[in-house]
C-alpha positions, -999 to 999 in steps of 0.1 A, spaced: -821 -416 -509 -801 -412 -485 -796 -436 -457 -802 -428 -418 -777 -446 -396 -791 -441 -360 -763 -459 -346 -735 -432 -360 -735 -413 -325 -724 -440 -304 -695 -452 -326 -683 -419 -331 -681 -411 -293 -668 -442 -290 -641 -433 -317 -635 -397 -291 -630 -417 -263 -601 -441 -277 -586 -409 -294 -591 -393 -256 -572 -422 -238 -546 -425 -270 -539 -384 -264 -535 -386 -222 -517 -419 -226 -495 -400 -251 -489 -371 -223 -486 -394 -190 -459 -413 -213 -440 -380 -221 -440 -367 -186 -433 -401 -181 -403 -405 -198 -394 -365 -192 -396 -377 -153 -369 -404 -160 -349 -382 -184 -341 -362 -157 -340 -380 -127 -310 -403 -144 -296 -369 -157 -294 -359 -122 -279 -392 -110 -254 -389 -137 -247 -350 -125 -245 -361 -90 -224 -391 -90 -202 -371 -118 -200 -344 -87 -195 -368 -59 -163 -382 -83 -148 -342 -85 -147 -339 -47 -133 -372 -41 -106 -361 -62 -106 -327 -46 -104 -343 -12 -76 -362 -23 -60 -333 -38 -62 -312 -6 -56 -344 16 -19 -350 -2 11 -346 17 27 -325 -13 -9 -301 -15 1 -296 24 37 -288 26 36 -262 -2 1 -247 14 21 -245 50 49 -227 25 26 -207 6 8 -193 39 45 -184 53 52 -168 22 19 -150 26 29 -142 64 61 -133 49 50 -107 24 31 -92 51 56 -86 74 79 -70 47 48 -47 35 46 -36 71 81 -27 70 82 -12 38 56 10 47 69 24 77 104 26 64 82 52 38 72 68 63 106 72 83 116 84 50 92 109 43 97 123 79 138 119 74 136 140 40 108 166 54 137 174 90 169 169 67 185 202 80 225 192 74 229 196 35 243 216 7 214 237 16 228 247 50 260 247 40 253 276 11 233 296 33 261 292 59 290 305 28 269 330 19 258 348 52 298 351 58 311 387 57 344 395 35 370 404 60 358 371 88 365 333 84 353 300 92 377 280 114 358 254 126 321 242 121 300 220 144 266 206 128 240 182 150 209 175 141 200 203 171 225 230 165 252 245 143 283 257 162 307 280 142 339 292 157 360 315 131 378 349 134 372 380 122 391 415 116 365 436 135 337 430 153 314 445 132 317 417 109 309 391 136 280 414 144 269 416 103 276 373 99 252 368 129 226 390 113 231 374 80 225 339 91 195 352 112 180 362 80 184 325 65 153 316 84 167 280 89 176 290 125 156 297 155 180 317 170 212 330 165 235 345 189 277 348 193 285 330 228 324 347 228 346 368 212 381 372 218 410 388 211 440 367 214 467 392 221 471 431 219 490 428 186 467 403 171 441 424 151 419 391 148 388 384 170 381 349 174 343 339 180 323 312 183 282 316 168 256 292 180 226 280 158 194 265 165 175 243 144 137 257 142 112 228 149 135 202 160 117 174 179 
């Protein structure tokens, strides 16, 4: 037979209940202790941080840290100063190599344009003009070097300002040529 307890309800709720309150004490104790696990974790992270920016405070507050930050910041000013110049010296440069007019350049087209029976006696160059004063054995030559040097397209215009004869027996004409730069500023 078997036997009946009548009481077995009430001792086993009774036995759901402590295991209840055992199970919530359980989780209020590990939230519990979570709670203080971070909250001295924190502490310890704080007061670890409040020590780095002492230090950094004394770092930035030392006379040394000052004197090569004052150095470093004219060095800075410095730098920018000679980047400034730099760049417009590049650009001085670009506008000095972009007008050079007086070079071998010139000079060739100058040899070149000469006729066969005239010379070159004396040559003027400016960064404006080109004076040329030679002689010549006729004046057609004067008149073909003029033409010639028109046709170098370095000049704006081109024209023969004298011509002379020294004397009745000399068969040289002496001239002088003037020559202006195009797009001089």
């Amino acid at each position: 037979m078997r036997d009946i307890n009548f009481f077995s309800p009430y001792i086993e709720s009774k036995k759901l209940t402590t295991n209840k309150l055992t199970f919530t004490g359980a989780i209020v104790g590990g939230l519990l202790f979570i709670m203080i696990g971070l909250y001295t974790w924190n502490n310890i992270k704080i007061k670890n941080l409040n020590k780095e920016i002492a230090e950094m405070e004394r770092f930035i507050h030392n006379e040394s840290t000052i004197s090569e930050l004052k150095e470093i910041n004219n060095l800075k000013h410095k730098l920018s100063i000679m980047k400034d110049y730099h760049k417009r010296l590049v650009e001085v440069n670009k506008k000095y190599d972009s007008q050079e007019l007086i070079g071998t350049e010139l000079i060739n087209a100058i040899a070149l344009s000469l006729p066969k029976n005239a010379s070159i006696e004396i040559l003027n160059i400016s960064t404006e003009n080109v004076q040329i004063q030679g002689f010549s054995g006729n004046r057609v030559s004067i008149a073909e070097f003029q033409h010639n040097l028109k046709e170098t397209n370095l000049f704006k215009t081109v024209h023969v300002s004298d011509i002379n004869q020294q004397s009745e027996e000399d068969i040289y004409n002496v001239f002088i040529i003037n020559c202006y730069f195009k797009d001089v500023k």
